[in-house]
N, C-alpha and C positions, 0 to 999 in steps of 0.2 A: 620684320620681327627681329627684337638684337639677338644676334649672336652669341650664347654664353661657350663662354672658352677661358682657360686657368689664367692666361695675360690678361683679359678683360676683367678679374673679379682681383686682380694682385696678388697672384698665388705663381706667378713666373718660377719665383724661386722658391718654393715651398715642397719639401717634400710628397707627394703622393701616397696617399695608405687609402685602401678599399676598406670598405664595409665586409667584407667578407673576407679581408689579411689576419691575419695571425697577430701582426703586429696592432692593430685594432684595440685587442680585447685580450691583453697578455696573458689574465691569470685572474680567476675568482677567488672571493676570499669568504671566509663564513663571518656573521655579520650575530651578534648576542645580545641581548636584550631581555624584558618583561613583556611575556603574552599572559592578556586575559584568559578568562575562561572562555568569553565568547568568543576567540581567535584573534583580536585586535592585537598587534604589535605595537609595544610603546616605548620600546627602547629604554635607555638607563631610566625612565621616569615611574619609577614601582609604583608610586601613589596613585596615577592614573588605571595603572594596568589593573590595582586592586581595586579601586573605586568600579570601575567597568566594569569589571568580573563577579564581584558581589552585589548581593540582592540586602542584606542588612549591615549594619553598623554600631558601634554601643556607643550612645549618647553617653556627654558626659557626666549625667548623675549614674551611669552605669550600666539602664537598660538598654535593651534591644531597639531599635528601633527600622522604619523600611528607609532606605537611602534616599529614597523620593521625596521624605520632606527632612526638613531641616534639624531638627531632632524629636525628643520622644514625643508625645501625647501630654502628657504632666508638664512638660518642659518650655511646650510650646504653648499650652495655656497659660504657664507663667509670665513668660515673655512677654505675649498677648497682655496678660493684664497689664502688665507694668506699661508698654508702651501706651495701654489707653488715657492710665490713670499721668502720664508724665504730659500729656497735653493739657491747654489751660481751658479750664472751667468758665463758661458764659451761661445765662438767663437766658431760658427761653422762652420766646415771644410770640410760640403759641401758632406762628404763619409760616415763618422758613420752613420749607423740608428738613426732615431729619432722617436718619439713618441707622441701621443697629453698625459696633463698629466691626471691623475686619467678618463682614457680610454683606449682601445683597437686598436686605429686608427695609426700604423705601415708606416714609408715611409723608402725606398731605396734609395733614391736620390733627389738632391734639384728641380728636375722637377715636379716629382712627388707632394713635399710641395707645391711647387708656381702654382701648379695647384688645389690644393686645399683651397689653400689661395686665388684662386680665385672668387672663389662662395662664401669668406667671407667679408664682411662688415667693411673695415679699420675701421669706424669710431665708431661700437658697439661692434664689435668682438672682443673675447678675445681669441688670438690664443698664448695657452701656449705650449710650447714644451718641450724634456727632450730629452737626449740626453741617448742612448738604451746601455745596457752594455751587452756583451758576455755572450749566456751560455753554457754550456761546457755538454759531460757524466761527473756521478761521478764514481771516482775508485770503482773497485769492492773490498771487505776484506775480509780477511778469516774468518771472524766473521761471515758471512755469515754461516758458518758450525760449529758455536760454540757448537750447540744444535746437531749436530750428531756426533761429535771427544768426547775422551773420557778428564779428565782433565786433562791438560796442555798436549795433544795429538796435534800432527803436521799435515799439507796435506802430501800427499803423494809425492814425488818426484817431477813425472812427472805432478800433476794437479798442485805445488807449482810454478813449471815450468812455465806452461801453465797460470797461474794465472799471475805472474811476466810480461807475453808477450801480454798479454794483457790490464794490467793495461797501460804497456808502449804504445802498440797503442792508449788506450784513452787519452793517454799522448799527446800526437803527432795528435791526430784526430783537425781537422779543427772547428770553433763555427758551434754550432749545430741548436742555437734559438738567439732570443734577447731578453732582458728583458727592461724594464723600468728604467732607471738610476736615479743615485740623484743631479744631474746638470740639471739646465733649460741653454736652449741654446736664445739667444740676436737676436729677431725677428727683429726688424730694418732693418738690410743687407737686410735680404728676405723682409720685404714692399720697400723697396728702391729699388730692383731690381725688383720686380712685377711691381711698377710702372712706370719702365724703361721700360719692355719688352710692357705692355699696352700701352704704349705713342709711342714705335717704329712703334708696331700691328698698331695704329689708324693713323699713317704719312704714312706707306704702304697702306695701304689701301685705302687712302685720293689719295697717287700718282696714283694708280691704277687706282680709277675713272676719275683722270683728265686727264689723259691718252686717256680713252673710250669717253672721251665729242670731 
């Protein structure tokens, strides 16, 4: 077992002070800052301390708003639109997925949309769409075992192998998900043709009664 001793670590000539000397820990100082309301100390930085401590904010048209999102309600729907409408407008084709945008709401097919563009209000609704892009597995790397190979150490053969034939299946594997693209797709077509299909619905159905009279 070595030995620790003040010559072994070059401390020969170094003063001596205990943890528990005086000369240690000469003298406390008080220490001034910004505390939140929750107790956080953030020193000269007020903007953190206030941001922490409050629960609202006023947006900058004036209102109130919660800190937790970005600005007001009114503000944020603006925003929203504009960034939909600043993306570029493509034709759609009817097969791609599509997507409502800064949402969740997924369609397969233009049935599906014109069915739900049914229960919306041509005249207040704003039915934005995006047109949904592929997503794929990612490759797998050997990188993956950088922290277990020694350095500039290789896979072994048959996992290099096995890696290679794999990566190439996820090569070749089919889209997995869809995401949300950066093209809005030219909603028009679909109100033109909902109100083809409602206009057809309501002359069937007109035939039908005169029918039964």
């Amino acid at each position: 077992m070595r030995r620790f001793d003040c010559e072994s670590q070059g401390m020969t000539n170094q003063k001596i002070v205990m943890y528990d000397s005086p000369e240690a820990a000469t003298y406390r100082t008080n220490i001034s800052g910004w505390i939140a309301s929750t107790g956080q100390f953030w020193g000269n930085d007020e903007h953190m301390a206030r941001w922490s401590g409050c629960t609202h904010m006023t947006c900058a048209c004036g209102k109130v708003f919660d800190k937790r999102t970005l600005r007001c309600d009114s503000c944020q729907a603006k925003a929203s639109m504009e960034k939909y409408y600043a993306l570029p407008m493509v034709e759609w084709d009817g097969v791609t997925p599509v997507c409502t945008f800064d949402d969740d709401r997924y369609f397969f097919s233009e049935e599906e949309v014109l069915d739900w563009m049914a229960d919306q209000d041509p005249e207040t609704a704003e039915v934005r769409l995006v047109l949904c892009e592929p997503g794929r597995l990612g490759y797998v790397s050997e990188d993956n075992w950088a922290d277990d190979l020694p350095e500039d150490g290789e896979l072994p053969g048959a996992v290099q192998m096995a890696l290679d034939a794999l990566n190439e299946a996820i090569k070749n594997a089919p889209t997995v998900c869809w995401w949300a693209g950066k093209q809005r797709i030219n909603v028009e077509p679909l109100w033109a043709q909902l109100k083809a299909d409602q206009a057809k619905e309501q002359d069937s159905s007109k035939a039908e009664r005169e029918q039964e009279i």
